[in-house]
C-alpha positions as CSV (number, residue, x, y, z in Angstrom):
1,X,18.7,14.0,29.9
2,X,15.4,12.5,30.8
3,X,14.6,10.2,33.8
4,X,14.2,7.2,31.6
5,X,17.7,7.9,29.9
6,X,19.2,8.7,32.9
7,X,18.4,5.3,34.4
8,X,19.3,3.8,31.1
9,X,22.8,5.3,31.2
10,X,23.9,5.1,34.9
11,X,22.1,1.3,35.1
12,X,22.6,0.0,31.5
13,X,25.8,1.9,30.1
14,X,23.7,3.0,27.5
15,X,25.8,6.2,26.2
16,X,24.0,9.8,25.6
17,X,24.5,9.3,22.1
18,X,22.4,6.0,21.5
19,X,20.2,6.9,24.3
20,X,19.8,10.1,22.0
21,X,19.4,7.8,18.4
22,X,16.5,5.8,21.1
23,X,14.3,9.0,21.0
24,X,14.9,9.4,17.5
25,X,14.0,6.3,16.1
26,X,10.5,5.9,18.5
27,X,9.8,8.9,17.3
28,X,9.9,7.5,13.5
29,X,8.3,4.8,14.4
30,X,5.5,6.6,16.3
31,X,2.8,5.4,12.8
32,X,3.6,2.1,13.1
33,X,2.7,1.8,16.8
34,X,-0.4,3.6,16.5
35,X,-0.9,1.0,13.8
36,X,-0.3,-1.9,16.4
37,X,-2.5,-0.1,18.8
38,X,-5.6,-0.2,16.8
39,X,-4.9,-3.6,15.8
40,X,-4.3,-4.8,19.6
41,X,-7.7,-2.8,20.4
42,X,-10.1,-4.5,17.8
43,X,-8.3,-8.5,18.8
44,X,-9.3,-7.1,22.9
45,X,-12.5,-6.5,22.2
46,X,-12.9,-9.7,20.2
47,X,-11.4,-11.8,23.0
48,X,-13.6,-9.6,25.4
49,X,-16.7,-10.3,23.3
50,X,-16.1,-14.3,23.2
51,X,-15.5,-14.5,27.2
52,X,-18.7,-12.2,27.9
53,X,-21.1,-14.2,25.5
54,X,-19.7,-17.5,26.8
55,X,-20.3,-16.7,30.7
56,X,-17.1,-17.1,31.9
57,X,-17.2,-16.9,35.7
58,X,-15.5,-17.9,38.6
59,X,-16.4,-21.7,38.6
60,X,-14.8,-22.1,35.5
61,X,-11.4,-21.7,37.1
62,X,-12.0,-24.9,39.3
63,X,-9.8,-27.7,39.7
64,X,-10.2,-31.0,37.7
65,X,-7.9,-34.4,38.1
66,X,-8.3,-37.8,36.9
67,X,-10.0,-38.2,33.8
68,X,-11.1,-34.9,34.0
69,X,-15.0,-35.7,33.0
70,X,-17.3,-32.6,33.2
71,X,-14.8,-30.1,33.4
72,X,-17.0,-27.1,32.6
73,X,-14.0,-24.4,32.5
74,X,-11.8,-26.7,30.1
75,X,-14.9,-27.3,27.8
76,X,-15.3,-23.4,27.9
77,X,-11.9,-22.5,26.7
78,X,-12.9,-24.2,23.7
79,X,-15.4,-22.4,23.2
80,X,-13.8,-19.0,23.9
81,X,-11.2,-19.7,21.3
82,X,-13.5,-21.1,18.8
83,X,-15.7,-18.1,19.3
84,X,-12.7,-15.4,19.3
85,X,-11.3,-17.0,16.3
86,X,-14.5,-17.0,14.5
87,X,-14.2,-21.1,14.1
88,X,-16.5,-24.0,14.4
89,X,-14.6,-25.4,17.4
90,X,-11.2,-25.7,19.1
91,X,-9.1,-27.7,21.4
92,X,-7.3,-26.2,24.2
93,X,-5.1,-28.8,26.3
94,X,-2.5,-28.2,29.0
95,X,-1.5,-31.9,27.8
96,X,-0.5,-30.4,24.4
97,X,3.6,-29.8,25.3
98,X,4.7,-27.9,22.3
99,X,3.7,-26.2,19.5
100,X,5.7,-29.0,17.8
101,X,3.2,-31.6,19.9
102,X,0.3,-30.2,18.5
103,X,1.2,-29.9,15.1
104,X,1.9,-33.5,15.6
105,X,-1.5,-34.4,16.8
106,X,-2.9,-32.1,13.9
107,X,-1.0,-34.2,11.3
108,X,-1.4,-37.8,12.9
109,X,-5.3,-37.2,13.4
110,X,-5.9,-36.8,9.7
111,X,-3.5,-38.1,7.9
112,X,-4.2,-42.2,7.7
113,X,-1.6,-44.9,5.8
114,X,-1.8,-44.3,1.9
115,X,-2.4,-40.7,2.5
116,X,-0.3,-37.8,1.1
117,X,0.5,-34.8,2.3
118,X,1.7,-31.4,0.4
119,X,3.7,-28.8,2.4
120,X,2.4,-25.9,-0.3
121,X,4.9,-23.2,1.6
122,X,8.0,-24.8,0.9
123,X,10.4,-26.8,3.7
124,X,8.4,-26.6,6.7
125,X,10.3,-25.4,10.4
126,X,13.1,-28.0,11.2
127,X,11.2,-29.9,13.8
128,X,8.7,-30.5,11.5
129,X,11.0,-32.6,9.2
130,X,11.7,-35.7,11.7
131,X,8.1,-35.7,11.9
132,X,7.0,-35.9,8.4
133,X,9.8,-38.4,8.1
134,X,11.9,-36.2,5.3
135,X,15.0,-35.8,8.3
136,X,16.5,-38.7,11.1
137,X,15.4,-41.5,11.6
138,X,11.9,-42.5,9.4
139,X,11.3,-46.0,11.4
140,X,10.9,-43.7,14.2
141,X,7.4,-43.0,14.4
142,X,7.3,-40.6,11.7
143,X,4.2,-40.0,9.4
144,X,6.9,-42.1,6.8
145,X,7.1,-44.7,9.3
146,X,3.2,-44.9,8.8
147,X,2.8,-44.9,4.9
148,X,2.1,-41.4,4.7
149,X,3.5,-39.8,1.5
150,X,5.4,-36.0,1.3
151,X,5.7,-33.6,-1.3
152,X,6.7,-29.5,-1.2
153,X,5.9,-27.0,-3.1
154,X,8.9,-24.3,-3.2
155,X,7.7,-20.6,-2.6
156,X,9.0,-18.7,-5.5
157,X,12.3,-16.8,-5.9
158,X,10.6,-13.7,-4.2
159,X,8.9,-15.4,-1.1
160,X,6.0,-15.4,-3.0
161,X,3.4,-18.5,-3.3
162,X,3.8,-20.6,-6.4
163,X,0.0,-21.1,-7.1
164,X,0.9,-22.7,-10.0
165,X,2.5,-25.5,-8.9
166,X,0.3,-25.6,-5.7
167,X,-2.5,-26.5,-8.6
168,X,-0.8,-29.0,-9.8
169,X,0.3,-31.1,-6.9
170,X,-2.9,-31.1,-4.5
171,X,-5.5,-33.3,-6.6
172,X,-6.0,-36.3,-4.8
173,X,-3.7,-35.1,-1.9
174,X,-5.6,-35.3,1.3
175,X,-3.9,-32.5,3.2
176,X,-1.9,-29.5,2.3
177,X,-0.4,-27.5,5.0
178,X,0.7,-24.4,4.9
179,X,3.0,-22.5,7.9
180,X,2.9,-18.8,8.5
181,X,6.0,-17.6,10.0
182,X,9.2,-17.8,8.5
183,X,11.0,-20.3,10.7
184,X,14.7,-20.3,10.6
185,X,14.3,-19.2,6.9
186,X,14.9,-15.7,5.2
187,X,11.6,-15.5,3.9
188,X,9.2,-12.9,5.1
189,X,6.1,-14.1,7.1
190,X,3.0,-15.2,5.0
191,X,-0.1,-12.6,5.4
192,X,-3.2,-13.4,6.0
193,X,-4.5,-12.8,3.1
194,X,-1.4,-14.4,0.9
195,X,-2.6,-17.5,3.0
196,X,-6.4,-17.2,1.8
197,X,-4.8,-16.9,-1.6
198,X,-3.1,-20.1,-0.9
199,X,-6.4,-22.0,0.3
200,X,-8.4,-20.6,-2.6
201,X,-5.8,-22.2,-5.0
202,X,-5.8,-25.4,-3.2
203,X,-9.9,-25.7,-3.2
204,X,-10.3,-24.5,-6.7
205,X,-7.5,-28.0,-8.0
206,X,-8.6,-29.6,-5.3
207,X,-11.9,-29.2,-2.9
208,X,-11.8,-32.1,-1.3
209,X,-7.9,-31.4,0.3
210,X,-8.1,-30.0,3.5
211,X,-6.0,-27.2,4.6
212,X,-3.7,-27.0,7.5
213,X,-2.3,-23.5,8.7
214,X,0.6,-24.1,11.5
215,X,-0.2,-20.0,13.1
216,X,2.6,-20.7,15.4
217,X,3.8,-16.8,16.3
218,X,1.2,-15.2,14.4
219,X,-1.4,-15.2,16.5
220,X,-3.5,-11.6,17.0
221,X,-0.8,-10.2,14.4
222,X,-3.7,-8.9,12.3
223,X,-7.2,-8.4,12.9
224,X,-7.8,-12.4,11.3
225,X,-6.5,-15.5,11.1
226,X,-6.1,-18.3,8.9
227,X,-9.3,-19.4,9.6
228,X,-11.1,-16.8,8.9
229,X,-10.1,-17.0,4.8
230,X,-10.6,-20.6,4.4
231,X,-8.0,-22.5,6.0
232,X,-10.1,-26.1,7.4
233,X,-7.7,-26.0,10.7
234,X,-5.2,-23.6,12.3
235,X,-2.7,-24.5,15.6
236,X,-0.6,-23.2,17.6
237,X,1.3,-23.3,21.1
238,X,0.2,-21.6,24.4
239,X,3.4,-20.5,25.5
240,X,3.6,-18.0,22.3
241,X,0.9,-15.9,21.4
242,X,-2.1,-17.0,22.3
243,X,-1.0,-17.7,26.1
244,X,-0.5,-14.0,26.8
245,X,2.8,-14.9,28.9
246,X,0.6,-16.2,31.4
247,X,0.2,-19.9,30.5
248,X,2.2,-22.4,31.7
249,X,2.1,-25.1,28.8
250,X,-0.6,-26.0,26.0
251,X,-1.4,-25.8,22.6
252,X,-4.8,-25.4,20.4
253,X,-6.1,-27.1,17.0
254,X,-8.9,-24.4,15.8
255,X,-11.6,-24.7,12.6
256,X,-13.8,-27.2,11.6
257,X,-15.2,-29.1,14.2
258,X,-14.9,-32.5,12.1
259,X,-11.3,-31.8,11.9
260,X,-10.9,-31.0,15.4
261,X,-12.8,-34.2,16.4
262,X,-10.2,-35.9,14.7
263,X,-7.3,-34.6,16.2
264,X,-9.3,-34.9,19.8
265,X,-9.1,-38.5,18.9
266,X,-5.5,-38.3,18.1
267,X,-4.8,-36.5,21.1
268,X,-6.3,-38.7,23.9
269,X,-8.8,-42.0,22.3
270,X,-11.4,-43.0,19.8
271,X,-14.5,-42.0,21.5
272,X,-13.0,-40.1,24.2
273,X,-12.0,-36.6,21.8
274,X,-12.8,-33.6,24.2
275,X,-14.6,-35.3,27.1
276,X,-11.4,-36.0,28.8
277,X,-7.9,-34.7,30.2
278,X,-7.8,-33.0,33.6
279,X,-7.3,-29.6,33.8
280,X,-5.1,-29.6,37.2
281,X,-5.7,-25.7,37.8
282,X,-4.3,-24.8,34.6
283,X,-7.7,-23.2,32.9
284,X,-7.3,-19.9,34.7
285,X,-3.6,-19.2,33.6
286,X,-4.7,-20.2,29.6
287,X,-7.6,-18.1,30.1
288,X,-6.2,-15.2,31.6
289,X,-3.5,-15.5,29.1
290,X,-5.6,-15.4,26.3
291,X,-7.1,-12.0,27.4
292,X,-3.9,-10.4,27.9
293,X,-2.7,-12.2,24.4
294,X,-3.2,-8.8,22.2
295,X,-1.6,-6.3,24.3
296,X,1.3,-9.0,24.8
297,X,1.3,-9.1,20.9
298,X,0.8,-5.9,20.7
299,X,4.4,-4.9,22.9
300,X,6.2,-7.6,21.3
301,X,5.2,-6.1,18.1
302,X,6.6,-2.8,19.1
303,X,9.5,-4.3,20.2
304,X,10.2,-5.5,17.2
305,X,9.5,-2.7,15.0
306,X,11.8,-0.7,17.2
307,X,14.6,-3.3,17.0
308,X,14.4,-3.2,13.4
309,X,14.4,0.3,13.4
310,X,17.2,1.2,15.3
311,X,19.6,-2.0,13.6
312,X,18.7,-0.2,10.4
313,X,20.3,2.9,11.2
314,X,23.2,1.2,12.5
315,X,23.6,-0.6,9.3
316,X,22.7,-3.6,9.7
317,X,20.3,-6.0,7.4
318,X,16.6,-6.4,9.2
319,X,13.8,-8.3,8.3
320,X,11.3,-7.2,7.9
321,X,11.8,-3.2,7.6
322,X,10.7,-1.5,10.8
323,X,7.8,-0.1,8.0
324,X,7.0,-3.6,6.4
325,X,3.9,-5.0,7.5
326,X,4.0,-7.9,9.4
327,X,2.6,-11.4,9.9
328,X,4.4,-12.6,12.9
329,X,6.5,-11.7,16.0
330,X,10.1,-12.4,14.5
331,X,12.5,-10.2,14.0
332,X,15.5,-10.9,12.5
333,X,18.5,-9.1,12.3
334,X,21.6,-9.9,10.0
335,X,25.3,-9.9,11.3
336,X,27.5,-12.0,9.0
337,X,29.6,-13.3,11.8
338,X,29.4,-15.9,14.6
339,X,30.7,-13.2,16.7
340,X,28.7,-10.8,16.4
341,X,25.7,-12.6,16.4
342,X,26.5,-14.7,19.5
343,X,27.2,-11.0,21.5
344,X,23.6,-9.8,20.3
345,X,21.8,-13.1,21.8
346,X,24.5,-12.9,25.3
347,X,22.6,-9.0,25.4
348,X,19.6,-10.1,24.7
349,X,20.2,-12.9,27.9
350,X,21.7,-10.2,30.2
351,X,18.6,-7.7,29.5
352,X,16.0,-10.8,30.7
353,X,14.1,-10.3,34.1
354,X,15.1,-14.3,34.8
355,X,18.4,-16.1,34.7
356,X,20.4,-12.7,33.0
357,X,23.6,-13.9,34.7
358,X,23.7,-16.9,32.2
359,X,25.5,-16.7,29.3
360,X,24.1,-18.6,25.9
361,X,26.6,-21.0,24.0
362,X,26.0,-22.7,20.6
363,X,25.0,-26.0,21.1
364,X,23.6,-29.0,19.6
365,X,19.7,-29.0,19.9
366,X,17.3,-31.6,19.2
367,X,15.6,-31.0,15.7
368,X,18.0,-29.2,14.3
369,X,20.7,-29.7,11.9
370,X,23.2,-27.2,12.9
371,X,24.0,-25.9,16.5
372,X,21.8,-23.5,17.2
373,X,22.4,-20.2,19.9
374,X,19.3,-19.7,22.1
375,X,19.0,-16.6,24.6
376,X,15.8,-16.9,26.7
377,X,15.6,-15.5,30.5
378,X,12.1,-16.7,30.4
379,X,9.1,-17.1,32.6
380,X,8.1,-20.2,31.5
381,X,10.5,-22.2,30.0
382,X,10.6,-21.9,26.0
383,X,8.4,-19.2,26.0
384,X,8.5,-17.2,22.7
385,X,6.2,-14.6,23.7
386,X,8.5,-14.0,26.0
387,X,11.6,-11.8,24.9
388,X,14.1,-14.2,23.1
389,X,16.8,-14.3,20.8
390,X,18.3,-17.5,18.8
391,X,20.3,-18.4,15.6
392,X,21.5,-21.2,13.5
393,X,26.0,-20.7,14.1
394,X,25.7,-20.8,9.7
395,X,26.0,-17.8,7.3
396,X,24.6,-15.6,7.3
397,X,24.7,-15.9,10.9
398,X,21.2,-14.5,11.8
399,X,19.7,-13.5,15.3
400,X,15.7,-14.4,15.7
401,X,14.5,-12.5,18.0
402,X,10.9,-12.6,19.5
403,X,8.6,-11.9,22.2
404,X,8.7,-9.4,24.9
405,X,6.1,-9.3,27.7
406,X,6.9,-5.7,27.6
407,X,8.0,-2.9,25.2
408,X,10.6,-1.2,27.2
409,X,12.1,-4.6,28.0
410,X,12.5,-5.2,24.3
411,X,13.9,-1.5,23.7
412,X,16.4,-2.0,26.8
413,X,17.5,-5.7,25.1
414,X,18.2,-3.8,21.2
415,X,20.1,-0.8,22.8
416,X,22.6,-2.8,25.0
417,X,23.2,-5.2,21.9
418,X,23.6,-2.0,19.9
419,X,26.2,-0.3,22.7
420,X,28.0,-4.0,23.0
421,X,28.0,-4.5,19.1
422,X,29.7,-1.2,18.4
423,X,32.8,-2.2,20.4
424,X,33.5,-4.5,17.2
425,X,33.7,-1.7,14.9
């Protein structure tokens, strides 16, 4: 028995015999991470690159309050991200609180009374729907509430894009927006280049639509991003990719610098945009994060492909295979019963570095529509970089998992679901 099983099995309870299936399944996976690898490598030197031919230094980690005028390090993030991401421009706020937040503020700082907007990836992720107005209460401030006009386009029986229809319903539409990870959904996360697909069917009806990419968990996935095959604006949240498990809070909007004008409008006033908001010691956290982001990614990835690995030769239903390629962080794994789905996310809990005593319930959460499971021994709170697990309590009665600061956390998590989970059979 080696060291690493030994600990494993006197610490964990993980038994010879799956400690044993462990080594077999890295070792078929062994491709796959050396695929990750080279990705990780080409997105560090990118991020490396940007930092280096921006000047990042020192005095760009200062403190700013108040109005936050002049703040040299904030206005540099921007740039870092624009320039990493191969984008006109890009705001990076602490004051952005979500990902949700600053989808918000990318939708809001566009969209204007009259307007219509096309979600061209089917039903968007369930917060999104009280926000576009389709879900709760309308008169609440939703983009409904303010005259703004929603259509879908369904992706096609296979997960695929329906380019068809997409031609069809963006003429005259002033936004479509498309998002890339699955959500709480069965469909596989949207490629890069099934995205550029996407944009070049949009422009071709319609060239004067802008395109929206919510990049939420697909961040340094691939070697590009939305962006970077056509997409006007991309955004995302801090405290999953991008943020490296290092920031605190924040979000980005990424792309064209007219549309990230907007949304700096939206965000903080008319003819204030970017010059404001206070960085309160925050830069160096989002900054550092967003070096460390691809090797985060990059372990989370493995994580994941090990997960699905291992589930797969325990018989369970994963998506995607532990061979497919990828798009996003999520992996989900399919149980078929509340039980056995809520053990997998009370494993997942017990194998986190904070709070592993708790123990997740179903519960009602806001934005959702069914109770909803949530294992997260985080960091920072809500961060889904950081090794997480969650599930709607409906059939199929799927676990989400995501994140992991590091791979061995993430391998620890799948083998004492897998030693728990095998006490139902």
């Amino acid at each position: 028995m080696s060291s690493i099983d030994n600990i494993l099995t006197r610490e964990y309870g993980i038994s010879p015999e799956l400690c044993a299936l462990a080594e077999e399944t890295e070792r078929q996976v062994r491709g796959e991470f050396e695929r990750i690898d080279r990705v990780r490598d080409y997105n560090q030197l990118k991020v490396l690159r940007s930092m280096q031919k921006n000047g990042l230094a020192e005095r760009h980690f200062n403190f700013s309050t108040g109005y936050g005028y002049a703040d040299i390090g904030r206005d540099l993030l921007d740039r870092i991200f624009a320039d990493a991401f191969g984008c006109e421009d890009a705001l990076v706020r602490s004051q952005f609180i979500s990902g949700t937040h600053a989808l918000t503020v990318a939708l809001f700082g566009i969209l204007r009374p009259g307007d219509t907007v096309v979600s061209v990836t089917g039903k968007p992720y369930d917060t999104l729907e009280g926000i576009l107005g389709i879900r709760g209460d309308a008169d609440e401030g939703s983009l409904k509430d303010f005259g703004v006009n929603y259509r879908q386009v369904d992706l096609l029986p296979d997960g695929s894009p329906d380019l068809s229809g997409i031609a069809a319903a963006v003429p005259g539409v002033k936004l479509a927006i498309m998002q890339r990870s699955r959500g709480y959904s069965s469909r596989d996360a949207l490629s890069v280049e099934t995205l550029g697909r996407i944009v070049r069917a949009v422009k071709k009806a319609s060239p004067s639509t802008l395109v929206m990419c919510d990049n939420c968990y697909g961040e340094f996935v691939d070697v590009i991003e939305p962006v970077n095959v056509g997409a006007d604006y991309m955004v995302g949240s801090l405290i999953k990719n991008p943020g490296g498990g290092l920031a605190l809070t924040g979000g980005y909007i990424a792309g064209r610098a007219d549309c990230v004008r907007k949304c700096a409008n939206r965000l903080t006033a008319p003819g204030l945009g970017k010059h404001v908001g206070s960085s309160l010691g925050t830069t160096r956290n989002m900054v550092q994060g967003f070096y460390i982001a691809p090797h985060t990614v990059a372990e989370s990835l493995k994580g994941a492909v090990f997960t699905a690995a291992l589930f797969e030769k325990l018989g369970y239903d994963t998506s995607p295979a532990y061979d497919a390629p990828r798009s996003d962080i999520v992996q989900t794994v399919r149980f078929r019963s509340p039980e056995k789905l809520a053990e997998f996310c009370r494993m997942i809990q017990l194998a986190a570095p904070v709070d592993s005593d708790a123990v997740p319930v179903a519960d009602d959460m806001p934005g959702y529509e069914a109770q909803v499971i949530m294992a997260a021994g985080n960091f920072v709170q809500g961060a889904s970089i950081e090794l997480s697990a969650d599930g709607p309590m409906i059939p199929p009665y799927t676990a989400f998992m995501q994140g992991g600061l590091t791979y061995v956390n993430v391998k620890l998590a799948a083998l004492m679901a897998a030693e728990a989970l095998s006490k139902f059979d």
